[in-house]
N, C-alpha and C positions, 0 to 999 in steps of 0.2 A: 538745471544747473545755472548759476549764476553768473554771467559771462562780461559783465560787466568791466571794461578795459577804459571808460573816459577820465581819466585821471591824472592831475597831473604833481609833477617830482621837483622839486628844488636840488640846485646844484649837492646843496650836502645831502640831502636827502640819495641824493645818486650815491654820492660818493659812501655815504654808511651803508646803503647796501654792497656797494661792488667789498668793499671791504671786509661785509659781513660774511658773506657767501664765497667768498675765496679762502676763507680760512680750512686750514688741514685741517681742521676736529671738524666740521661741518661736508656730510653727504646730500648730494640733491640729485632726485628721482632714480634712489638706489644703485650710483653709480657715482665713481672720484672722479669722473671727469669732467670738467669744469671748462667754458668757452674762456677766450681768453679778454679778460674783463677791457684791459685797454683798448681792446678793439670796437667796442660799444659803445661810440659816441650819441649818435642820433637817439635822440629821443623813443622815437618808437622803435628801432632797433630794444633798446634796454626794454619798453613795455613788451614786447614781444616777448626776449626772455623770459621774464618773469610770467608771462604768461601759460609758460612750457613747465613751469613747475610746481608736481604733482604731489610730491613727497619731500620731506626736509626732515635730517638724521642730525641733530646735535651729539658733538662727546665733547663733554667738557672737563674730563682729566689733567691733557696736558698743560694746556696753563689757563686755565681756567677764563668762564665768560659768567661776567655779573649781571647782563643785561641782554636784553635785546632791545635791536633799534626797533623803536617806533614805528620807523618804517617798513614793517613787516607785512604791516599791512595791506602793502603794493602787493603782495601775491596772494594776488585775489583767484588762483585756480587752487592754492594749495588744499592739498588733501587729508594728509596724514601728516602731523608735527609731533616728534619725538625728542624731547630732550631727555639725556643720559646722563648722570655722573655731574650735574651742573651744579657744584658744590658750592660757591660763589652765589649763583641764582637766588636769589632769594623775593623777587618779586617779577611778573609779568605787567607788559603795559598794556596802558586800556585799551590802545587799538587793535589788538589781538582779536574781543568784538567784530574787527571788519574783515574777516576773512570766511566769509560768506558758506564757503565751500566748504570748509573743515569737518570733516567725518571722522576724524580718531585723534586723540590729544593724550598723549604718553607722555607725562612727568615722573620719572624714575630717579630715583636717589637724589632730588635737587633738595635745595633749605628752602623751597617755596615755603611763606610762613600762612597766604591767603592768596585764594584768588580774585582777580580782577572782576567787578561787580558785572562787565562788559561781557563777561565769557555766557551770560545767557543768552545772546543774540545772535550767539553758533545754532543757528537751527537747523541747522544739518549733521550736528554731531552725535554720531552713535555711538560713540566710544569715547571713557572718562577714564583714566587711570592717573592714580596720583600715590606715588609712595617718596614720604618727604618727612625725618625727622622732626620738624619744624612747623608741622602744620597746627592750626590754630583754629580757624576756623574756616566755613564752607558757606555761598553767597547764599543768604536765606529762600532769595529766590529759585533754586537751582534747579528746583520743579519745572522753570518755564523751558527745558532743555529737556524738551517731550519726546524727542524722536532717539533717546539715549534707549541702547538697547544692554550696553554691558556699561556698570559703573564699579570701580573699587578705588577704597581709599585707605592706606598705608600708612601708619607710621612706625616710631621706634616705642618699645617699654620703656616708660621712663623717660622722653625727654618730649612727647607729643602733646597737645594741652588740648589737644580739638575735644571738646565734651559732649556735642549732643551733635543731630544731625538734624537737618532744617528739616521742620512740618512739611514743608512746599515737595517734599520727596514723593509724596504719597501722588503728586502728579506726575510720574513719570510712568505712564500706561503703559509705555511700551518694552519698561525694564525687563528683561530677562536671567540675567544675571549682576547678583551685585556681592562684592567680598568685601569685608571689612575687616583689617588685625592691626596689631602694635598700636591702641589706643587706651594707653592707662585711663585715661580721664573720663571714656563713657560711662556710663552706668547707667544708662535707658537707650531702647531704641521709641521713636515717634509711634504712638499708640494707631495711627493711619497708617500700618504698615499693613495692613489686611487690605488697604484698596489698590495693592499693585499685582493687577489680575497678571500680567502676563508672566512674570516671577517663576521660573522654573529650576534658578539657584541659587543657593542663600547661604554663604560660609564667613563665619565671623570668629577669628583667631586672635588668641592671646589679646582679648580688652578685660586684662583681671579685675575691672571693678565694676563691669556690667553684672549687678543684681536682679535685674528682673527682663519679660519677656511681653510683648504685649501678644493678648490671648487672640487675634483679631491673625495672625499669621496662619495660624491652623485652618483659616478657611479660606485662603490662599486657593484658585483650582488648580493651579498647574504646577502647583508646588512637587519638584521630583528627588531635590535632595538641600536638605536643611542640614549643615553642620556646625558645628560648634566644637571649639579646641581652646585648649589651656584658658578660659574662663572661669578662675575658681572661687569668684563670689557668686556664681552664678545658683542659686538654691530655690527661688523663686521661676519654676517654670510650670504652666498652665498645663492641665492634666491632659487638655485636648492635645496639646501639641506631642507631649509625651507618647500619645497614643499614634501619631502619622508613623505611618513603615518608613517614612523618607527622612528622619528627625534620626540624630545621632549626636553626643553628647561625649568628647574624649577627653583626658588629661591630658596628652599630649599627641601628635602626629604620629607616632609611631604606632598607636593604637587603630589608626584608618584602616589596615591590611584586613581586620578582621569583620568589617562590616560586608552585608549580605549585599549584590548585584543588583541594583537598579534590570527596568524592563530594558533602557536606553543601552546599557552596559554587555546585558547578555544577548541583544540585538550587533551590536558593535562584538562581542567576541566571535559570532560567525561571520563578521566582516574579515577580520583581524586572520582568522583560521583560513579562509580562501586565498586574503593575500600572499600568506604563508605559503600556501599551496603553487601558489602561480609565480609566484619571483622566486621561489628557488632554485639556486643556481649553484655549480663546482668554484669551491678556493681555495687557496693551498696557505696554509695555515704556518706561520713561520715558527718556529721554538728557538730564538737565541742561545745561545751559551758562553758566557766569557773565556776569551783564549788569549795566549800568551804569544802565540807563532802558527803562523795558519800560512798554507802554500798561497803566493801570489794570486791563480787563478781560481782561488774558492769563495765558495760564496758566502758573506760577512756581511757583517755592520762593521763599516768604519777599520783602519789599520792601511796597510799598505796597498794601492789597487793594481792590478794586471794595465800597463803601458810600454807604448812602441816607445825607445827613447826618439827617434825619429819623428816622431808629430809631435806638431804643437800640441802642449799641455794645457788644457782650460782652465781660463783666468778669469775674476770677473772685473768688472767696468776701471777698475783701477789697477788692471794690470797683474793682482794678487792672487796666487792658485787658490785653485780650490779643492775642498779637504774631498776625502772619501766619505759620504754617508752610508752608500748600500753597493754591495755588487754583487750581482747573480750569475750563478753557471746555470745555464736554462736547461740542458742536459740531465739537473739535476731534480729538474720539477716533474709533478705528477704534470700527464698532458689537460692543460685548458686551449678551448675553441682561439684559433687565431693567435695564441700566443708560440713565438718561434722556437722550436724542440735544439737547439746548439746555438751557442755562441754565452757571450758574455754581456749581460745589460747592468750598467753602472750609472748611479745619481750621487752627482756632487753640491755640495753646497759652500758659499762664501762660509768662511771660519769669523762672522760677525755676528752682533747682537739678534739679528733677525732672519741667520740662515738665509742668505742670501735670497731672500723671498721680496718681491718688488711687491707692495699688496695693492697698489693701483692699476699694475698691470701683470697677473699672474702667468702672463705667458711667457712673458720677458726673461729670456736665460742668460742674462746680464750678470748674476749674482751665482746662479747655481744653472745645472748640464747635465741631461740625461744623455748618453754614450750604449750605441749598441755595436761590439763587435761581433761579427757575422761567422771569425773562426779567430783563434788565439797562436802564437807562437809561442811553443813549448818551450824556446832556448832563452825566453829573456828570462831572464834576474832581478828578484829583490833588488839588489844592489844597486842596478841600473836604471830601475824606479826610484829609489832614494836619491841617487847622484842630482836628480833633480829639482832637487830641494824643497818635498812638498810638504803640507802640513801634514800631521797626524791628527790633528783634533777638531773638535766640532762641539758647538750645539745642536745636537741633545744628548751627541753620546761621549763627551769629554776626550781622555786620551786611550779610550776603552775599546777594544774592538772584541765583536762575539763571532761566533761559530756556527752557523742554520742547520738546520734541519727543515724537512718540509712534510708536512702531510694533508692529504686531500680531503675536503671536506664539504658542506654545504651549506648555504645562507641565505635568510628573504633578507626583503628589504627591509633595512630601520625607520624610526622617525624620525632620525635628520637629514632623512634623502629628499632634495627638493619636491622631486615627485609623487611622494607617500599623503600629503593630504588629498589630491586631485586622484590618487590610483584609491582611494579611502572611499571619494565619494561615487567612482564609476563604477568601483567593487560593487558599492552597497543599490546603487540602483540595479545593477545584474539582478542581485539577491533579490530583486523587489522588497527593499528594506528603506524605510523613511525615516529620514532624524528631522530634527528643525536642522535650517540653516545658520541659524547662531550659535549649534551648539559647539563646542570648541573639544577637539580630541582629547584633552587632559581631560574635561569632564563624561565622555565616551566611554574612554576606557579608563578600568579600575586602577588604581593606583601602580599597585606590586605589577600589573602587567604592562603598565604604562612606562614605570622604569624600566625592567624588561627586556621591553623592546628598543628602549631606548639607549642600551646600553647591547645589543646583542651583535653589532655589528663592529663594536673595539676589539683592540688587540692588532698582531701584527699577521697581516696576511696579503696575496697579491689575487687579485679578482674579486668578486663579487661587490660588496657595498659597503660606501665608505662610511667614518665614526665621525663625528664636529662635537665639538664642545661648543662652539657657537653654530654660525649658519654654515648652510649649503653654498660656494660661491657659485656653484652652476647653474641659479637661479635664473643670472642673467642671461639676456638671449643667447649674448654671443658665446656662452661655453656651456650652453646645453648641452651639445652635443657628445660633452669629455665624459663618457661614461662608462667607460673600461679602464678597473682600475689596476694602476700597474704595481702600484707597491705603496702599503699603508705600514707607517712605523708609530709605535704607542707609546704613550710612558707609562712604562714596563721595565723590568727588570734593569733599575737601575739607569735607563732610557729618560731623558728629562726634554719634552721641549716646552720651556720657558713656564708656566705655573700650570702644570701638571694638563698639557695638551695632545696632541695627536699630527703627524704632519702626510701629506697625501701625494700621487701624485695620477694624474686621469691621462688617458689618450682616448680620444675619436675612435671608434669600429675601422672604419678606412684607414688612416694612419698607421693602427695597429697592420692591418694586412700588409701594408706597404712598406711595412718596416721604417715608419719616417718618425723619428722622435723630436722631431724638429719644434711642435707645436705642443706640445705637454702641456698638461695644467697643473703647475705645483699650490699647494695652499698651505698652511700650517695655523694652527689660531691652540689658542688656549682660554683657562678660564679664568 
């Protein structure tokens, strides 16, 4: 690793970075929390920083970034640089080159139109992803980026011009995976596509004017699955190739369900089968119903909740109540381990655009309040929960409140649980079962079971394992541990949170015992 720190910053050079790196669309080393840049005067204070980081997450949505500073190149330990959504973006600088360390480079939906001639002097980078309307062309040299283990290059139908792919490809020995789609303009791949021995996946979608194939892929050794989609000038291909069991040819995506199981695949589905076996677990399965008038103390989505008028009502950061999301009569559940058999457990959330969810600091009940009462008075009143003047409405379930039901059930893990690639690959050593280690789960397992399982832990239920349309947050160290879940609500029946997402909420095992809902982990995301 290249640890190289003698360098030195000019005052703006400082100051474009402190500026660059404080901004909200910008994550650094998988975490929003951020040093407080005014306090970094000295000099090697600041190279210090910068020295600490590992990972840099661009989104450039909200108001968009056209550039990066040049001087980027001070983070000389970064590892992983992902720009997202950097719509604006339309060229990288050259000193991008100096970031020695760079192992994964993720250009996702930017207008990059080329890259910087500099980006072959990443010799450490294993990972090349670029999907960008706008691309044009690829640096001829790209070959000299020997150590690339996964490349794919994206564009859109119709607006992408990039036409051929550099000869210098055929140097990348270490390729293992490479995708190529949305590139009207192709119509040949480099006839040296036969010298990329390590090649073990090869999927090229929707380039409808790629005509021919060169015959030199067929004796590829490690070739395990060659696909091809929506290619429909594609008429010229070499009888050998046609003959590989690994080679498969469709109109469109929909037709992949029906191809036969790689060796890699039906190895990975007795992975998949044991998982199965061993993370199953009891959850109680909610069934909503929309109602009109439902008793105080029952258990719902959203309407009026069970309160003392006597206690403080929860408010959040500005004072304003907060609506009913969920409330449960625990009495009324099938029994789960450690979960309390009487009272009433209630989740509120701010009546704001974001569900009173803080997403820098998910634990923060600033905005929304898990409430557990231990026993209920029978004599309060509707009335007297109203006189209080709360909300009735929310994001995700408007001015609507439902009716539950519960019933017992069982569930393994999904793959959006943080822990499911790492319990993937302890499974499969158990089995004494070997993959490569670049091979990536979506090419493991088949498609139909890959969605699957991907989808097998949505809907609305309290225990077992939770659904993400984006990530796992319990990634992070610090809320590993929230892995009892208390109540998962979906968009479902009428159920909206923000573009068709899912919101969650976790407690700690100890917690849970102790009755302390103090520390909860709320998360909500959508897609």
């Amino acid at each position: 690793m290249n640890t190289q720190q003698d360098f030195e910053l000019t005052a703006e050079e400082i100051d474009e970075l402190k500026k660059f790196l404080a901004r909200q669309d910008i994550t650094i080393n998988n975490t929003d929390k951020k040093p407080d840049f005014s306090a970094l005067n000295e000099l090697s204070e600041i190279k210090q920083y910068l020295s600490t980081i590992k990972t840099l997450f661009v989104y450039g949505v909200k108001d968009g970034i056209s550039k990066l500073p040049n001087s980027i190149q001070y983070l000389t330990q970064l590892e992983d640089l992902t720009l997202y959504c950097c719509r604006s973006l339309t060229t990288l600088p050259e000193t991008i080159g100096q970031l020695k360390n760079l192992r994964r480079l993720d250009i996702n939906l930017c207008d990059i139109k080329k890259l910087p001639n500099s980006i072959v002097a990443l010799k450490e980078l294993t990972e090349l992803h670029i999907i960008s309307p706008d691309l044009s062309e690829l640096p001829e040299n790209i070959g000299e980026l020997n150590k690339i283990k996964k490349l794919s290059i994206s564009g859109r139908m119709g607006t992408t011009t990039l036409n051929h792919l550099p000869d210098s490809i055929k140097n990348l020995t270490d390729l293992k995976k490479l995708h190529i789609s949305g590139l009207p303009y192709l119509t040949a791949l480099p006839d040296s596509m036969g010298e990329l021995t390590a090649l073990k996946y090869l999927e090229i979608w929707q380039c409808k004017n790629l005509s021919s194939l060169p015959a030199s892929i067929a004796q590829l050794p490690k070739l395990r699955k060659f696909e091809i989609i929506e290619c429909h000038s594609l008429n010229d291909i070499p009888e050998n190739i046609q003959q590989l069991t690994c080679f498969a040819c469709y109109a469109n995506r929909s037709e992949r369900l029906e191809r036969p199981l790689t060796g890699e695949q039906k190895q990975a589905k007795k992975v998949l089968s044991q998982i199965k076996k061993d993370t199953a677990t009891p959850i109680i399965k909610i069934k909503p119903k929309k109602a009109k008038k439902l008793p105080l103390t029952a258990s719902k989505f959203g309407g009026v909740p069970y309160w003392l008028p006597e206690m403080p009502y929860p408010v959040d950061k500005n004072g304003e109540k907060l609506a009913l999301l969920a409330q449960i009569d625990l009495a009324e559940l099938p029994p789960l381990p450690d979960f309390p058999t009487t009272g009433l457990l209630q989740f509120f959330i701010s009546n704001d655009d974001v569900a009173g969810l803080d997403f820098d600091n998910p634990l923060s009940q600033k905005g929304w309040r898990v409430i557990y009462h231990a026993s209920v008075n029978p004599n309060i009143s509707e009335k007297e929960v109203l006189n209080l003047a709360i909300p009735l409405e929310n994001m995700p379930l408007g001015d609507t409140q439902y009716q539950l039901s519960f019933d017992l059930g069982t569930q393994s893990m999904g793959l959006g649980d943080y822990r499911f690639e790492k319990l993937f690959k302890t499974t499969a050593e158990k089995l004494k079962i070997e993959f490569d280690e670049d091979d990536e789960l979506l090419d493991l397992i088949e498609e139909e079971a890959y969605d699957k399982l991907h989808n097998s832990t949505a809907g609305h239920h309290i225990g077992g394992y939770a659904f993400f349309t984006q990530d796992d947050p319990r990634s992070e160290e610090q809320l590993a541990e929230h892995n009892i879940l208390l109540l998962q609500i979906d968009s479902k029946n009428g159920i909206l949170w923000g573009d068709a997402g899912v919101g969650n909420f976790f407690i700690t095992a100890d917690d849970l015992k102790k009755r302390d809902f103090s520390k909860v982990l709320y998360n909500w995301d959508c897609a």
